[in-house]
C-alpha positions as CSV (number, residue, x, y, z in Angstrom):
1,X,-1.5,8.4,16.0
2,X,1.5,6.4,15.5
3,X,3.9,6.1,12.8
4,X,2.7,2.2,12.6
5,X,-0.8,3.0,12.2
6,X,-0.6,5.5,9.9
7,X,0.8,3.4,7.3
8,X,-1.4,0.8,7.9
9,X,-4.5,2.9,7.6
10,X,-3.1,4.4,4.6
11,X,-2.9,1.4,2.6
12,X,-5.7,0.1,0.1
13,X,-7.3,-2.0,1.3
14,X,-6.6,-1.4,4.9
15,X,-4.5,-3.6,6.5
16,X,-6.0,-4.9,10.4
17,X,-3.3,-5.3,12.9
18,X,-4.0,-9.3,12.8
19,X,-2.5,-9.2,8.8
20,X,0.5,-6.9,9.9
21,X,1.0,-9.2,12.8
22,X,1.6,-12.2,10.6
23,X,4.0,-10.3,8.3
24,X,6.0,-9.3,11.4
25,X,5.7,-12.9,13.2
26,X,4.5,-11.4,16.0
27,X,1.0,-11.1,17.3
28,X,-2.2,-8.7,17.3
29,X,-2.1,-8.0,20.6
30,X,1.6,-7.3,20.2
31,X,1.3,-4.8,17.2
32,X,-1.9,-3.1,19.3
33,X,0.6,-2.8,22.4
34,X,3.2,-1.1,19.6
35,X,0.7,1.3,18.2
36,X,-0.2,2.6,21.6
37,X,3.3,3.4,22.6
38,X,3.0,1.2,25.2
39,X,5.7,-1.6,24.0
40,X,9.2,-1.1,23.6
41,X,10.5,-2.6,19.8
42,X,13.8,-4.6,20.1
43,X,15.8,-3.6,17.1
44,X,15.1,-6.7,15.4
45,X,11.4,-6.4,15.1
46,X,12.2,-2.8,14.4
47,X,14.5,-4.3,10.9
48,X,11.1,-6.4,10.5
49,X,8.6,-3.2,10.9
50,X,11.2,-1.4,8.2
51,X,11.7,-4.1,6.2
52,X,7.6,-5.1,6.1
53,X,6.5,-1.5,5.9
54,X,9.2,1.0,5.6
55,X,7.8,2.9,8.7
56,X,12.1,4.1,10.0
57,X,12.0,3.3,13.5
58,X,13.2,6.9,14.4
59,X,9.8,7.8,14.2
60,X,8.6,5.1,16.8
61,X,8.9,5.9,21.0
62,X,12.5,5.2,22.4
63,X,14.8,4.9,19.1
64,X,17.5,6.9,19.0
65,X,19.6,8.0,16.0
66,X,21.9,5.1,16.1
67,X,19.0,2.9,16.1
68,X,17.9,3.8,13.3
69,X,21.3,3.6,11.3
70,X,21.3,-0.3,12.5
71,X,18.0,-0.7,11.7
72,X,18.6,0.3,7.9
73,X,21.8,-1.8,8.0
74,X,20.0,-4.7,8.9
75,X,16.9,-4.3,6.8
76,X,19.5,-3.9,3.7
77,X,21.5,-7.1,4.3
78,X,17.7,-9.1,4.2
């Protein structure tokens, strides 16, 4: 299960991927697609994801160390 999931199946009440969609101005089909693995995240909507959930993007498919550093710089400065 992904990192994105988890959190939102750990809050209370649950949060459906429709509700985490609008805080991440993207869509449902979108954060579906990111909970499968099966969509790359741009570093920006990574910030967004961190920002919105603090799920570190380090823990998501394809970041890399680095990424994550610029994520958390990013998220900060917002």
């Amino acid at each position: 299960m992904s990192s994105l999931r988890q959190w939102r199946n750990s809050q209370h009440p649950k949060i459906s991927q429709a509700d985490l969609a609008d805080r991440l101005g993207t869509t449902q089909s979108h954060v579906s697609d990111m909970e499968r693995d099966e969509d790359k995240i741009t570093l920006e909507l990574a910030a967004r994801i961190f920002t919105a959930t603090g799920v570190r993007v380090g823990k998501m498919k394809d970041a890399t160390a680095q990424d994550a550093k610029t994520i958390a710089r990013v998220a900060g400065a917002a």
